[in-house]
N, C-alpha and C positions, 0 to 999 in steps of 0.2 A: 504494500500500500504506500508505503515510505517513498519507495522508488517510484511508483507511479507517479505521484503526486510529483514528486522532484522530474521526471520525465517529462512530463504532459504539463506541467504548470497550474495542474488545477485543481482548487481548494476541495478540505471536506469537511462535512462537519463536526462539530466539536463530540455529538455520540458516535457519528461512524467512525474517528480516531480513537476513542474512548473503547469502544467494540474490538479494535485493532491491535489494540495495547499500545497507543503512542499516546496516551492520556492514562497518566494516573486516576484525577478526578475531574467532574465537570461541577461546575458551579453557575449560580446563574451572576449575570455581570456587576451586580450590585451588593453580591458577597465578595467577588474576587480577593479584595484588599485583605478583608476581615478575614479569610481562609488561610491567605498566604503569610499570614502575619500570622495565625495560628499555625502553621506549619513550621516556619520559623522560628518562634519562641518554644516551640517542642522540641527543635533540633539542637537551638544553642541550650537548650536545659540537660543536654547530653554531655558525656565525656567527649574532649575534643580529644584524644587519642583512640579513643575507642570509635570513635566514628570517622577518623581518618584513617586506621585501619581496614574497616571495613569498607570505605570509599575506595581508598587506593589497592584493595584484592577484587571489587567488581568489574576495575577497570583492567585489568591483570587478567583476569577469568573470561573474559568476554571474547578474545581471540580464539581462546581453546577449544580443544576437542572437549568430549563431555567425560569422559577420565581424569583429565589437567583438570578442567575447572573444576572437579569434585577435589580432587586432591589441593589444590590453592584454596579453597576454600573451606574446606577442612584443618588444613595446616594455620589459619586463619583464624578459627576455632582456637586454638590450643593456643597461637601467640597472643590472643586475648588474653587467655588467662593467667600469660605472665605480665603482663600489664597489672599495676596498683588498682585502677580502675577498671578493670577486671574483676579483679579479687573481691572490692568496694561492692560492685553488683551484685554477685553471688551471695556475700555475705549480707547485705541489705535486703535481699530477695528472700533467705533464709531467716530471717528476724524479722521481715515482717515490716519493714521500714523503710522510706525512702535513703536513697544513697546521695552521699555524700560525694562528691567528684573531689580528686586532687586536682587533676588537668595534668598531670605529670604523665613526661612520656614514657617513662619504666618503671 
């Protein structure tokens, strides 16, 4: 669908990308702000190493066959959990209580 539209020049609409998987979500135009700005303060409420982690293995995994990316992906898994923020999750998650982020890369 990607290519087509890039081929042919011509637009679709926001469900039939949606339909496609080139859309995550569809919103209507007079929520956009209010959704992305929730999307946003959920992300920065995140470990920034744990989610550049897992940013920079999607982008990694996305070339490979489906062996590689199970394996980077996986491998990705375990380096989490030597990460602080890592540890911070699981043990937070295990008690019952919101975590704490360091921000620390190791």
């Amino acid at each position: 669908v990607a290519l087509e539209m890039l081929f042919t020049g011509e637009p679709i609409s926001a469900q039939e990308a949606l339909l496609h998987g080139l859309l995550s979500k569809v919103v209507p135009e007079a929520q956009l702000q209010e959704e992305t700005m929730r999307i946003a303060r959920k992300i920065a409420s995140l470990s920034r190493p744990v989610v550049s982690l897992g940013k920079a293995t999607f982008y990694k995994q996305l070339p490979q066959d489906l062996g590689m990316a199970y394996y980077l992906t996986s491998q990705a898994m375990v380096d989490n959990l030597a990460l602080r923020d890592g540890q911070e999750g699981i043990t937070a998650f295990l008690q019952k209580r919101k975590p704490v982020w360091s921000h620390e890369p190791a």
